[in-house]
Backbone as a chain_set.jsonl record, in Angstrom:
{"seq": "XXXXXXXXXXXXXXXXXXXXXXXXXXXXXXXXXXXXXXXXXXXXXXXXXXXXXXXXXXXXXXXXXXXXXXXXXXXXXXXXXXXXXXXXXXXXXXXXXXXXXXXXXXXXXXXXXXXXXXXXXXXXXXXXXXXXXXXXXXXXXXXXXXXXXXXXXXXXXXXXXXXXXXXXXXXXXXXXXXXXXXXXXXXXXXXXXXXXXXXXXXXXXXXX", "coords": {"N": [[180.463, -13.495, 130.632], [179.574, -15.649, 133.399], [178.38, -15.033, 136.736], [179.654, -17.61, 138.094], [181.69, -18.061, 136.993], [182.876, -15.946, 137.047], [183.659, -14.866, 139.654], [185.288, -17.267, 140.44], [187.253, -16.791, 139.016], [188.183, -14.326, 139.759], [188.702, -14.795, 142.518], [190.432, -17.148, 142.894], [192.583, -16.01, 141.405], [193.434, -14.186, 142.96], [194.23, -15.463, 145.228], [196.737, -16.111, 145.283], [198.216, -14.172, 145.685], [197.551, -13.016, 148.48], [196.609, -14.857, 151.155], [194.875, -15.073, 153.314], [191.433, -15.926, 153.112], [188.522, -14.578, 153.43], [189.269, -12.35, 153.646], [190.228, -11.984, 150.885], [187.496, -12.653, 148.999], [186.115, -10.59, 150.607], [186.974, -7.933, 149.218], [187.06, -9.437, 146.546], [184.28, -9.658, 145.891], [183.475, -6.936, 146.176], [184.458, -5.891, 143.701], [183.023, -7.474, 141.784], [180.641, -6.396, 142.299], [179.812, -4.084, 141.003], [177.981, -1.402, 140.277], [176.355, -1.877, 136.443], [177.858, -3.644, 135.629], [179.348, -6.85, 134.187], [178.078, -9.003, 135.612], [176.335, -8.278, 137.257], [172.344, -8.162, 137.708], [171.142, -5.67, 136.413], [168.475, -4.829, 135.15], [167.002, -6.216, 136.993], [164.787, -5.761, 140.133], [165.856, -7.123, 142.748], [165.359, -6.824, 145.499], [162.565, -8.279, 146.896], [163.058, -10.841, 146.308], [163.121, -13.159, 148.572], [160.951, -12.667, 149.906], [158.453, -14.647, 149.332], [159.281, -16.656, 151.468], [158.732, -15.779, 153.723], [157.418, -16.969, 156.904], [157.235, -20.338, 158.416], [158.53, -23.28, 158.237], [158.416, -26.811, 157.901], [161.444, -28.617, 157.674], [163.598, -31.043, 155.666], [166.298, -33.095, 155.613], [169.509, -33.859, 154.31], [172.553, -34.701, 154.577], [175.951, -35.184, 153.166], [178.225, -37.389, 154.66], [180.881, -37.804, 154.463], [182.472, -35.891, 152.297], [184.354, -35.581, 149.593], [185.718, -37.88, 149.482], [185.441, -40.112, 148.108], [184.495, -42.422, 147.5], [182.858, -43.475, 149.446], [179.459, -42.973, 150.161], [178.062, -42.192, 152.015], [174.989, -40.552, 153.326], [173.369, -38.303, 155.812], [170.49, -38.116, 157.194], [168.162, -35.957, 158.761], [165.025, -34.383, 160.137], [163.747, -30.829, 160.718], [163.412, -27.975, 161.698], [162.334, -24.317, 159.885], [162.472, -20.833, 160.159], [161.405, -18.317, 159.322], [161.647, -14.772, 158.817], [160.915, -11.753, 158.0], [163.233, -8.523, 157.544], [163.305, -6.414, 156.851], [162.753, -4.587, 153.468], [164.406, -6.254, 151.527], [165.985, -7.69, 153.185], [166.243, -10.639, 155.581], [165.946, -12.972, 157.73], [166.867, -16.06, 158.692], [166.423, -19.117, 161.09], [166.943, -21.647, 162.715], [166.551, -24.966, 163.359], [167.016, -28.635, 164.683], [164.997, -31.534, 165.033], [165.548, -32.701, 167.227], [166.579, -32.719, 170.394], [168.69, -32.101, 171.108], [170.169, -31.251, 168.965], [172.095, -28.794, 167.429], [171.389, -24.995, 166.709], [170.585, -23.525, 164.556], [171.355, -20.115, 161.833], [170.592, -18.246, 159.074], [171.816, -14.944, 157.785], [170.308, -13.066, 155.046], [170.844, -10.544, 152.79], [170.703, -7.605, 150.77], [171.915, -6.142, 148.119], [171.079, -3.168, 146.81], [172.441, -1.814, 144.528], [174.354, -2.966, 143.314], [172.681, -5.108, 142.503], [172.393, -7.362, 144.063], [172.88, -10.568, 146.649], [173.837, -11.226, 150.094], [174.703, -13.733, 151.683], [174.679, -14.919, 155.105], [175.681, -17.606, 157.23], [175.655, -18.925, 160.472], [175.785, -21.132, 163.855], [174.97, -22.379, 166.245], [176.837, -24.028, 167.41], [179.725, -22.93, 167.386], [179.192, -20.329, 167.127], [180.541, -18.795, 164.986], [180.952, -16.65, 162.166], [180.395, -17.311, 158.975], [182.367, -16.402, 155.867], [180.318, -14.49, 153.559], [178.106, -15.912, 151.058], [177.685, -14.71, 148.228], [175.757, -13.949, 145.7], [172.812, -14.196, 143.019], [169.403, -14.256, 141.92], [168.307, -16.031, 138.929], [165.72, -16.291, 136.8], [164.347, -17.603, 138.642], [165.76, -19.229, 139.935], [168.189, -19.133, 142.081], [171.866, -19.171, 142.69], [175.158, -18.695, 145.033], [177.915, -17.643, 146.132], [180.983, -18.165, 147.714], [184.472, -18.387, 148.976], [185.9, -20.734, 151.214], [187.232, -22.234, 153.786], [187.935, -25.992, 154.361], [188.511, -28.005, 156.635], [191.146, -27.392, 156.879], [191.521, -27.126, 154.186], [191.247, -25.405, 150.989], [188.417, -23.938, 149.546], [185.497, -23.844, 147.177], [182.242, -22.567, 147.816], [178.957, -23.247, 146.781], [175.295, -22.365, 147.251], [173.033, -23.29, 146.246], [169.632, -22.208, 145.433], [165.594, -23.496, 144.443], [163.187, -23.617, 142.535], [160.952, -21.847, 144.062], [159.253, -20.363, 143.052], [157.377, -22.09, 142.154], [156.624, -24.432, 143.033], [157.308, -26.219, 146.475], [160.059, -25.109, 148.41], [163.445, -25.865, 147.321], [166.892, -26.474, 148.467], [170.169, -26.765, 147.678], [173.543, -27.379, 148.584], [176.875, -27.169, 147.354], [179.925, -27.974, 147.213], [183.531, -27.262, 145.456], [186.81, -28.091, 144.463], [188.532, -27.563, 142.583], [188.287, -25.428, 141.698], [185.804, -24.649, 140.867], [185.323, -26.361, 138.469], [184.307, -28.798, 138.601], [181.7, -29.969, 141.0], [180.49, -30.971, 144.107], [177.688, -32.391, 145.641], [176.766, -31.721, 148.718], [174.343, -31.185, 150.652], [171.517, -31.626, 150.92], [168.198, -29.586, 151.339], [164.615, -29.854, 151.611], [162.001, -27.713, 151.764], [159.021, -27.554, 153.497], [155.593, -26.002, 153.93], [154.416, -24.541, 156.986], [153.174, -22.296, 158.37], [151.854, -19.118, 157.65], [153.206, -17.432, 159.425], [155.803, -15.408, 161.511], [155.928, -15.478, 163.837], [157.988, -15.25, 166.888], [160.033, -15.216, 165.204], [161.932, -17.464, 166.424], [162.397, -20.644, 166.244], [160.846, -23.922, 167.262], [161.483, -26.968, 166.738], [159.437, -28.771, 166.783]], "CA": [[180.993, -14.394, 131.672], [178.529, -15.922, 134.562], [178.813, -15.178, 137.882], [180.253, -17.813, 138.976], [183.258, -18.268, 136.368], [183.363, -14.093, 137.459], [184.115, -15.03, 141.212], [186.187, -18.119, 140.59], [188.75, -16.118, 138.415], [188.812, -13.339, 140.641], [188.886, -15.144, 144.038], [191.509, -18.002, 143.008], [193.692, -15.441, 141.147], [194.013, -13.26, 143.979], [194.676, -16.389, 146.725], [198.211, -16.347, 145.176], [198.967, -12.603, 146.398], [196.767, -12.935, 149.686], [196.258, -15.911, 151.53], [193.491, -14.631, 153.739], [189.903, -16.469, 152.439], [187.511, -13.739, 153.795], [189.622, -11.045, 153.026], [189.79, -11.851, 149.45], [186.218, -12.67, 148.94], [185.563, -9.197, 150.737], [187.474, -7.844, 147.825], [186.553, -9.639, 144.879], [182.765, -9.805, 145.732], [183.055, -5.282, 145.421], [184.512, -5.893, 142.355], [181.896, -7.897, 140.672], [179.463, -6.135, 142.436], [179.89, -2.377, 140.779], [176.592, -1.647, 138.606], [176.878, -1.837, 135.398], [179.223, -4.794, 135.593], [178.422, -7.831, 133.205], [177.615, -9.955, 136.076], [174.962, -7.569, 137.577], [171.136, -7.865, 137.127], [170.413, -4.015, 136.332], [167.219, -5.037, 135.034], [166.134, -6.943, 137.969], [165.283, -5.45, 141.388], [165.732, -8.59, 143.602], [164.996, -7.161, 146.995], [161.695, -8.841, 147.165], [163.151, -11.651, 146.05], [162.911, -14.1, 149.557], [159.92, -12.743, 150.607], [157.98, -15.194, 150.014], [159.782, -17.641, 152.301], [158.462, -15.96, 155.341], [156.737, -18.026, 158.112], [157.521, -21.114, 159.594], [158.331, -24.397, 157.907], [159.319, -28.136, 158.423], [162.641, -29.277, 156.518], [164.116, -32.546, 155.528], [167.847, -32.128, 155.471], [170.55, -34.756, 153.68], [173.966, -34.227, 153.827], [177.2, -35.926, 153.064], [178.771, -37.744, 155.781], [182.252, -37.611, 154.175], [182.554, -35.203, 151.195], [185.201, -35.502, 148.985], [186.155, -39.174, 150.0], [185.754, -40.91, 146.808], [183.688, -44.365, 147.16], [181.697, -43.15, 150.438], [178.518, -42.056, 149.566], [177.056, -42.188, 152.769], [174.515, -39.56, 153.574], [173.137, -38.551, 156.957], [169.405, -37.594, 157.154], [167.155, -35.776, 159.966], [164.187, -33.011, 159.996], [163.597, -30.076, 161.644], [162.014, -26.824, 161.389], [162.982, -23.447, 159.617], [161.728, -19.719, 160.616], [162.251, -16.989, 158.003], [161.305, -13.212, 159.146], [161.418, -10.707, 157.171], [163.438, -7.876, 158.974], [163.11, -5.096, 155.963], [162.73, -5.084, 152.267], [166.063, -6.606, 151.009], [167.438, -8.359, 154.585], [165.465, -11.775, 155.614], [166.578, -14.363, 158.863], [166.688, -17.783, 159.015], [166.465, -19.72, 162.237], [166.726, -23.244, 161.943], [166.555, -26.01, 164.762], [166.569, -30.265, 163.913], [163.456, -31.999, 165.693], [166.589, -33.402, 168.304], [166.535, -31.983, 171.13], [170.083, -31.806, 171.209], [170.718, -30.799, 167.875], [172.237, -27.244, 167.093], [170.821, -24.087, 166.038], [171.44, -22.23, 163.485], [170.815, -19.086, 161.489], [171.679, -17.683, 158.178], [170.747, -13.897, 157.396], [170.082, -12.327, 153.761], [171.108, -9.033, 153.575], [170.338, -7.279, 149.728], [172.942, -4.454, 148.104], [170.019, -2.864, 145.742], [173.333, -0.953, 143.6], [175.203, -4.046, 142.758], [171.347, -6.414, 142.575], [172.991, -9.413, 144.426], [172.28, -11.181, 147.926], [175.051, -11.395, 150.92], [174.024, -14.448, 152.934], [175.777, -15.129, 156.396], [175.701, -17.954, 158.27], [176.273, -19.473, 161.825], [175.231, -21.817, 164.577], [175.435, -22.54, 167.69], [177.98, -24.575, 168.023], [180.879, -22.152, 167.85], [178.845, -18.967, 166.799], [181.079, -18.406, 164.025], [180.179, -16.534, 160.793], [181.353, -17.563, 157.858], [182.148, -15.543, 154.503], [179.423, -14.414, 152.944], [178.161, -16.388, 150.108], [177.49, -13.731, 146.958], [174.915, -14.138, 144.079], [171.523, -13.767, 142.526], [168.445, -15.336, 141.157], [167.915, -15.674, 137.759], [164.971, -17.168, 136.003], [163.78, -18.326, 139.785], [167.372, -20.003, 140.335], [169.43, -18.547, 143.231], [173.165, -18.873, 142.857], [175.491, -17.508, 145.976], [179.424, -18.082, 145.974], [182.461, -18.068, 148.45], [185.82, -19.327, 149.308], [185.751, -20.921, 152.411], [188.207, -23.356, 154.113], [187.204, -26.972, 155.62], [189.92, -29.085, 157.332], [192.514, -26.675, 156.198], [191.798, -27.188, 152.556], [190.637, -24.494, 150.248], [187.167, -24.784, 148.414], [184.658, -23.282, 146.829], [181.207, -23.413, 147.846], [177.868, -23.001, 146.29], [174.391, -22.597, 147.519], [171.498, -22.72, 145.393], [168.257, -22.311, 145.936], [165.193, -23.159, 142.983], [161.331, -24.356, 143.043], [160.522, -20.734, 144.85], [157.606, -19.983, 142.869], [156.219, -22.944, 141.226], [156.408, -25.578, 144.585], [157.896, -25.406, 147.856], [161.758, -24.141, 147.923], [164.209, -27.028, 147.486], [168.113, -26.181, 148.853], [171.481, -27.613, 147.705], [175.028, -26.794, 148.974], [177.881, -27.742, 147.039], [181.818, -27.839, 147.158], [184.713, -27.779, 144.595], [188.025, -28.316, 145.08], [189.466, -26.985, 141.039], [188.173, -23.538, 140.932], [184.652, -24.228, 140.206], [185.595, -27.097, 137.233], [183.211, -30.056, 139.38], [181.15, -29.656, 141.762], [180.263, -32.426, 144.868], [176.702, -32.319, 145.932], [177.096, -31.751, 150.162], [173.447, -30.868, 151.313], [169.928, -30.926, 150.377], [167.294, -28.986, 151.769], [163.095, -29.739, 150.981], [160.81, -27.486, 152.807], [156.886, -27.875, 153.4], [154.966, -24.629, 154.447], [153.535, -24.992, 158.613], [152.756, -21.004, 158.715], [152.978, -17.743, 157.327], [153.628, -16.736, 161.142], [156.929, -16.061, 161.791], [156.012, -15.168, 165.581], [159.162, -14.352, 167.45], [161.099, -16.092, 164.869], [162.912, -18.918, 167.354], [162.103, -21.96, 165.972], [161.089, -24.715, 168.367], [161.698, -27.984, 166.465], [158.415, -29.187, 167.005]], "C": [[179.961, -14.526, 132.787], [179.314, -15.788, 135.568], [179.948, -15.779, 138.726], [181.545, -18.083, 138.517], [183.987, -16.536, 137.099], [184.207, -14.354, 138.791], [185.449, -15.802, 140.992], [187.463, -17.405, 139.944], [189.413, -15.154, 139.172], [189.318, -13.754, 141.85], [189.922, -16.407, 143.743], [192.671, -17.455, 142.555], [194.169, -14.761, 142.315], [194.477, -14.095, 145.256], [196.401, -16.454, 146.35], [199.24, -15.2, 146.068], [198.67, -13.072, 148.1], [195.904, -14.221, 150.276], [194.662, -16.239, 152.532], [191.876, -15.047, 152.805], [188.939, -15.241, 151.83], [187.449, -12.53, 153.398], [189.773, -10.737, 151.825], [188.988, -11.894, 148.929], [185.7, -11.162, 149.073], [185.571, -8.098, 149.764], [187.224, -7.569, 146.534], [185.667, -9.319, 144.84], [182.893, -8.042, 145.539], [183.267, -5.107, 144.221], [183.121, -6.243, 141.45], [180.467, -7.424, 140.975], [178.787, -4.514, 142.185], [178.542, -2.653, 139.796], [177.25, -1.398, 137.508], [177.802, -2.814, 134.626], [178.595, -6.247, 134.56], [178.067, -8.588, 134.226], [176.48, -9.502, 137.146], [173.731, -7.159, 136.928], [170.972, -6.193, 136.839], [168.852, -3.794, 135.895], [166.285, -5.642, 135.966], [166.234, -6.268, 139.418], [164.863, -6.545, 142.399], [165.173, -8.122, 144.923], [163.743, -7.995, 147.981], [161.609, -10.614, 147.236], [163.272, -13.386, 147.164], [161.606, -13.375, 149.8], [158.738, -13.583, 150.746], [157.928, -16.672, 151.164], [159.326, -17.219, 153.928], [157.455, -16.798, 155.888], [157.751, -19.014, 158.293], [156.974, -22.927, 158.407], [158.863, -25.868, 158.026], [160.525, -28.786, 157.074], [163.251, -30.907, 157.133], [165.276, -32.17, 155.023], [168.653, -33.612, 155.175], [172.04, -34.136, 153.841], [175.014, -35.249, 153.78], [178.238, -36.198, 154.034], [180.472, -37.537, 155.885], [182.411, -37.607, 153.032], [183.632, -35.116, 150.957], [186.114, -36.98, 149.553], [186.164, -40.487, 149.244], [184.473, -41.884, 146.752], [182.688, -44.181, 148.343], [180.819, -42.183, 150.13], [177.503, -41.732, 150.685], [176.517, -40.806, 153.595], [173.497, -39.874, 155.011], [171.517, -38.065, 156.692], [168.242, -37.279, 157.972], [166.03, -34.337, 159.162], [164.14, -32.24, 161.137], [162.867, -28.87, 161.197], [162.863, -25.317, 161.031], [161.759, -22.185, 159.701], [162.321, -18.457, 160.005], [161.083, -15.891, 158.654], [161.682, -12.377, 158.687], [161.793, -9.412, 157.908], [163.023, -6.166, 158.236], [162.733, -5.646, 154.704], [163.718, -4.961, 152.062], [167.061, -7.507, 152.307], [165.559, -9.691, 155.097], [166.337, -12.31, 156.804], [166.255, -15.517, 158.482], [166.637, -18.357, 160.126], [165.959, -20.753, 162.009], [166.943, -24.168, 163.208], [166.103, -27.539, 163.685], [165.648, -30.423, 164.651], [164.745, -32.84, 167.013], [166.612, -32.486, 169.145], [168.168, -31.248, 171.474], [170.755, -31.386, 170.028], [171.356, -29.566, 167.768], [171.793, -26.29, 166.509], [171.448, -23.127, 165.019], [170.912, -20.941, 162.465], [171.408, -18.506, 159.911], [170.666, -16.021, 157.971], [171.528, -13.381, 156.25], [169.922, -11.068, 153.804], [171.21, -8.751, 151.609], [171.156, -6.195, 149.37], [172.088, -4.337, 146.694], [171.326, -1.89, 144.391], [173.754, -2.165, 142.628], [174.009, -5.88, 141.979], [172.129, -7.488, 143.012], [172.344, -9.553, 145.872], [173.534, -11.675, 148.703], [174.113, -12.542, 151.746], [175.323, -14.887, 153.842], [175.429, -16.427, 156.931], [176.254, -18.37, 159.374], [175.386, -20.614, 162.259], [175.433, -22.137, 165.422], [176.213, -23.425, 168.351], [179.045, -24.002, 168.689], [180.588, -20.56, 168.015], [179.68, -17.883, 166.101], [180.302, -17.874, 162.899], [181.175, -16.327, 159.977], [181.659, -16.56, 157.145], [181.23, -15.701, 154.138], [179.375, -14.818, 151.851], [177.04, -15.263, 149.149], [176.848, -13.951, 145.838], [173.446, -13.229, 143.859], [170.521, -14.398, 142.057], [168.193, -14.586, 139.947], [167.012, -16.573, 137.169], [164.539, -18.175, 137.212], [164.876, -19.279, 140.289], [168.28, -19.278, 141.008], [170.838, -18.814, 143.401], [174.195, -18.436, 143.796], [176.607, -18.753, 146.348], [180.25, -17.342, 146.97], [183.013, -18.874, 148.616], [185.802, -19.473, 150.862], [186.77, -21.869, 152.785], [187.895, -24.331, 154.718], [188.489, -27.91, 155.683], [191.163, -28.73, 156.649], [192.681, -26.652, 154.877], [190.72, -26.026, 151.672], [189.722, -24.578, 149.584], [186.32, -23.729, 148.517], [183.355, -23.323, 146.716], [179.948, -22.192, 147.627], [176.91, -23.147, 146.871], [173.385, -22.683, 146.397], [169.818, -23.229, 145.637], [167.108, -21.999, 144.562], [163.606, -23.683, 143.689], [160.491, -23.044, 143.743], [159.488, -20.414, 144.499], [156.895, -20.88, 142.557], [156.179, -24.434, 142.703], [157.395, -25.345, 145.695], [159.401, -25.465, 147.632], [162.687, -25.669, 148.144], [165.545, -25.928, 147.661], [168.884, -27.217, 148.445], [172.469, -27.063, 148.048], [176.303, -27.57, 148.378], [179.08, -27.395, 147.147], [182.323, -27.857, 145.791], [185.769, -27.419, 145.347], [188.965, -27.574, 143.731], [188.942, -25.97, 140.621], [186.634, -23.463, 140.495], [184.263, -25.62, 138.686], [184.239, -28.157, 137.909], [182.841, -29.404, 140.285], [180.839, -30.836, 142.55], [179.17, -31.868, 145.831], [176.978, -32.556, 147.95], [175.839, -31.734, 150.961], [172.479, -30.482, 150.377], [168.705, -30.885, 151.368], [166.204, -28.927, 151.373], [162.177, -29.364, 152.068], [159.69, -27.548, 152.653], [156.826, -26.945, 154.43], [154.17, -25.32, 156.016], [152.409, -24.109, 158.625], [153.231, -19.86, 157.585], [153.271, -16.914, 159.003], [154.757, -16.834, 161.4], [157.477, -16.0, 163.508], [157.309, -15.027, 165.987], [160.333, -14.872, 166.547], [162.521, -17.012, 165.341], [161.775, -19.721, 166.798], [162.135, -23.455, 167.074], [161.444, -26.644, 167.844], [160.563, -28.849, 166.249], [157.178, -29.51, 165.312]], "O": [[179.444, -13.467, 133.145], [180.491, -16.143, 135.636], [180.747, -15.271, 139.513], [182.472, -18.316, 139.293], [185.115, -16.199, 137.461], [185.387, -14.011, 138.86], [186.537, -15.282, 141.239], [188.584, -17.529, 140.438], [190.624, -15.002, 139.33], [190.31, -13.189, 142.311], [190.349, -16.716, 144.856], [193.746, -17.932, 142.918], [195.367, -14.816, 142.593], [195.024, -13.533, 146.205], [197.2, -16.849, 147.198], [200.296, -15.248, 146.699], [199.602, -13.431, 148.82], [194.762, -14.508, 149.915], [193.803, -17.12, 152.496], [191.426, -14.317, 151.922], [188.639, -14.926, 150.679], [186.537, -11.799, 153.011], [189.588, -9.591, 151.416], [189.116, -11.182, 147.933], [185.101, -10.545, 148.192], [184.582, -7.431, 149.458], [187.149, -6.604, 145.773], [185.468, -8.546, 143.903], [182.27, -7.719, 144.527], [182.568, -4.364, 143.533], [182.44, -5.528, 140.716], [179.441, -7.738, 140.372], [177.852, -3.931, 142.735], [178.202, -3.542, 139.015], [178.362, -0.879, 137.411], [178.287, -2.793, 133.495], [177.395, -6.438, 134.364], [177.302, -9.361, 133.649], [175.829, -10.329, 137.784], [173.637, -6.314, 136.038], [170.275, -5.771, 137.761], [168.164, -2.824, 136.213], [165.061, -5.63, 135.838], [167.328, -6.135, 139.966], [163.708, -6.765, 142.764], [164.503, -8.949, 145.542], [163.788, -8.273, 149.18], [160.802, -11.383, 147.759], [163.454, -14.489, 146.649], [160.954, -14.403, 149.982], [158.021, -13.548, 151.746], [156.998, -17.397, 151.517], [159.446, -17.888, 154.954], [156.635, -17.309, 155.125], [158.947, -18.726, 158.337], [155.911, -23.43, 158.044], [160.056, -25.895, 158.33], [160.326, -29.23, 155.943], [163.326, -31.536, 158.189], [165.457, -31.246, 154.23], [168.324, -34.53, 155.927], [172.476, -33.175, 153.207], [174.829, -36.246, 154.478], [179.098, -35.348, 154.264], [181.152, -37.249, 156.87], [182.527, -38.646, 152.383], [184.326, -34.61, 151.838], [187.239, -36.823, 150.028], [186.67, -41.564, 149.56], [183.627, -41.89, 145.858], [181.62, -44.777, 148.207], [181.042, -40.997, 149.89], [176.417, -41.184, 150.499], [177.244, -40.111, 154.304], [173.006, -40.952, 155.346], [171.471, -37.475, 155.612], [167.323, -38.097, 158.016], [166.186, -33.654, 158.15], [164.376, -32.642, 162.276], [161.889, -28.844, 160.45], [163.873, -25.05, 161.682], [160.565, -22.342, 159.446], [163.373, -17.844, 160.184], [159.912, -16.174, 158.906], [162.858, -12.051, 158.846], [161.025, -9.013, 158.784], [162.627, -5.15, 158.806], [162.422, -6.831, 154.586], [164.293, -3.885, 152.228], [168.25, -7.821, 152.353], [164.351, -9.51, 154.94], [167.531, -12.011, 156.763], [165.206, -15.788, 157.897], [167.349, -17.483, 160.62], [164.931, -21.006, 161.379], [167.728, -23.734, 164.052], [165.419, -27.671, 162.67], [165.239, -29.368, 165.134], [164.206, -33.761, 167.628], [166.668, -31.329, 168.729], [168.515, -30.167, 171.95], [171.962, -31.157, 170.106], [170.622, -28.963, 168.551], [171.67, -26.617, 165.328], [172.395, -22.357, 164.856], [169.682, -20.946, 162.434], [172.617, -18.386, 159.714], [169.444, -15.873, 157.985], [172.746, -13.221, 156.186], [169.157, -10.447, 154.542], [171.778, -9.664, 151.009], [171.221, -5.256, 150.163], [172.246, -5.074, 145.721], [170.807, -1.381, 143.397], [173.505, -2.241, 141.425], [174.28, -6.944, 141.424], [172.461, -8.43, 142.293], [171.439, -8.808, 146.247], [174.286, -12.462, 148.129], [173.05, -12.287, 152.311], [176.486, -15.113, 153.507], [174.257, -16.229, 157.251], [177.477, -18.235, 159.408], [174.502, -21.094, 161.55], [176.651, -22.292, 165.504], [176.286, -23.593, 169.568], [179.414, -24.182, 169.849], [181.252, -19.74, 168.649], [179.696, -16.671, 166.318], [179.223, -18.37, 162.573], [182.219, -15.676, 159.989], [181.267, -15.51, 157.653], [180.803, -16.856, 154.14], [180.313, -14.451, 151.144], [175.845, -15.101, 149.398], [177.559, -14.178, 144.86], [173.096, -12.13, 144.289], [170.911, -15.485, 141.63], [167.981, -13.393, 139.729], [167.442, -17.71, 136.977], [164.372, -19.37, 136.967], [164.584, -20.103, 141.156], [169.216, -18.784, 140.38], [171.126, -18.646, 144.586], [174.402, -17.285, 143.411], [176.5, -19.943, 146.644], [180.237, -16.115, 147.072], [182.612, -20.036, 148.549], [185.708, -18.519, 151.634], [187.249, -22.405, 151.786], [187.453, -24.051, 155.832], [189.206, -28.354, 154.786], [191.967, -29.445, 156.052], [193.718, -26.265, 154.339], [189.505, -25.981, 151.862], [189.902, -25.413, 148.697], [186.233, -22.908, 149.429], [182.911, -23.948, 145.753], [179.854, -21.014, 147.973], [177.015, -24.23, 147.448], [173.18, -21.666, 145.734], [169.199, -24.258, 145.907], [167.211, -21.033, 143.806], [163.173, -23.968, 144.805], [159.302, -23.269, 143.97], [158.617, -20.128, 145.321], [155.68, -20.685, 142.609], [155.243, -25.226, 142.806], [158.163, -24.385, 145.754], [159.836, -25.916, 146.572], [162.5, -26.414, 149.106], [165.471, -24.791, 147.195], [168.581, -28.389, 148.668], [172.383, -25.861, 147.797], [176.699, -28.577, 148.967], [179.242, -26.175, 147.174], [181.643, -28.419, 144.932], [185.844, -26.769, 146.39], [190.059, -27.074, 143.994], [189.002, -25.539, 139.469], [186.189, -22.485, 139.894], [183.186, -25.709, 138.096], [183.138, -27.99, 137.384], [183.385, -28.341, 140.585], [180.853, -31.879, 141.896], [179.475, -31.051, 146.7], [177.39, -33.65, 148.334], [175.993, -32.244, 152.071], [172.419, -29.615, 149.505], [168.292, -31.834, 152.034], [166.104, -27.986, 150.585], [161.685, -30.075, 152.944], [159.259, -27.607, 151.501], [157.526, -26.872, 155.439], [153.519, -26.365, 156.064], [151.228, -24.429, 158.764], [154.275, -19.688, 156.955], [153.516, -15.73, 159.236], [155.211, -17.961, 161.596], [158.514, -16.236, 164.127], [157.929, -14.481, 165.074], [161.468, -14.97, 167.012], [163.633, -17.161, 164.835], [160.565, -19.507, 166.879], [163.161, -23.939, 167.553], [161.617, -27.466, 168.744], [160.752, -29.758, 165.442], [156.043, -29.963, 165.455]]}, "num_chains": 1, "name": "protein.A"}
């Protein structure tokens, strides 16, 4: 069973008992994350596995203006600048700013559980300085994977990051939704970065 059928069975069966998102995620994700488990690398030790994203690079960012809306396809599209620092081996930052001066900041940090080989990523931003559920996976075959249940406008969904291109050209990002457990998927955000620096100097990102 893959990953992400692993999650979706565990984290939509258990929303029936426990309505709580975060708290079931918290949960499931120990489950699937015991070694030994079929959906853990044991052969792979990932913690190295962002490193080489550190420095300082400019992104081009797409996303979906109104996801899950049927016949509107209209996508929004600005750049800005992303600042990865490596804080240990196995934990990584993000710091992300648009080229708007008024835009919002934001941050996601990669945090590594070397027992279970997977990748906890968090993020926020400065809007509300909320952090979400952590989205849960792994790379396999240079393909990054990383799953949680999250809630948007009161409706329940399941959302995907993945991240691919890491070794062979610069790192492309997508973020997707479902709404049936994982059955479809609806493309929400894409991410294409181009290298500035390997400097990740105080890692604040100035937009620039």
């Amino acid at each position: 069973m893959t990953l992400a059928k692993h999650l979706i069975a565990l984290s939509f069966g258990a929303l029936a008992v426990i309505p709580c998102s975060i708290v079931v995620f918290a949960q499931t994700s120990s489950e699937v994350a015991k070694p030994g488990s079929p959906t853990a690398s044991v052969d792979h030790d990932g913690q190295h596995d962002f490193d080489s994203f550190a420095g300082t690079w400019k992104c081009h960012t797409k996303y979906r203006a109104h996801p899950f809306s049927g016949s509107d396809t209209t996508w929004i599209e600005f750049d800005g600048t992303e600042t990865f620092q490596k804080l240990w081996d196995g934990a990584m930052l993000e710091l992300s700013k648009v080229a708007s001066a008024n835009g919002p900041a934001g941050l996601m940090l990669y945090t590594y559980n070397p027992q279970s080989h997977q990748w906890w990523v968090y993020f926020a931003n400065s809007k509300d300085g909320k952090v979400g559920p952590p989205n849960v996976g792994e790379f396999r075959n240079g393909r990054g994977e990383f799953f949680a249940q999250d809630t948007v406008n009161g409706k329940l969904l399941l959302n995907r990051y993945v991240w691919s291109q890491i070794a062979s050209s610069p790192p492309h990002y997508e973020e997707s939704w479902s709404s049936d457990g994982g059955r479809t998927w609806e493309l929400a955000r894409i991410v294409d970065l181009a290298r500035v620096s390997d400097d990740t100097g105080n890692a604040h990102p100035t937009g620039k």
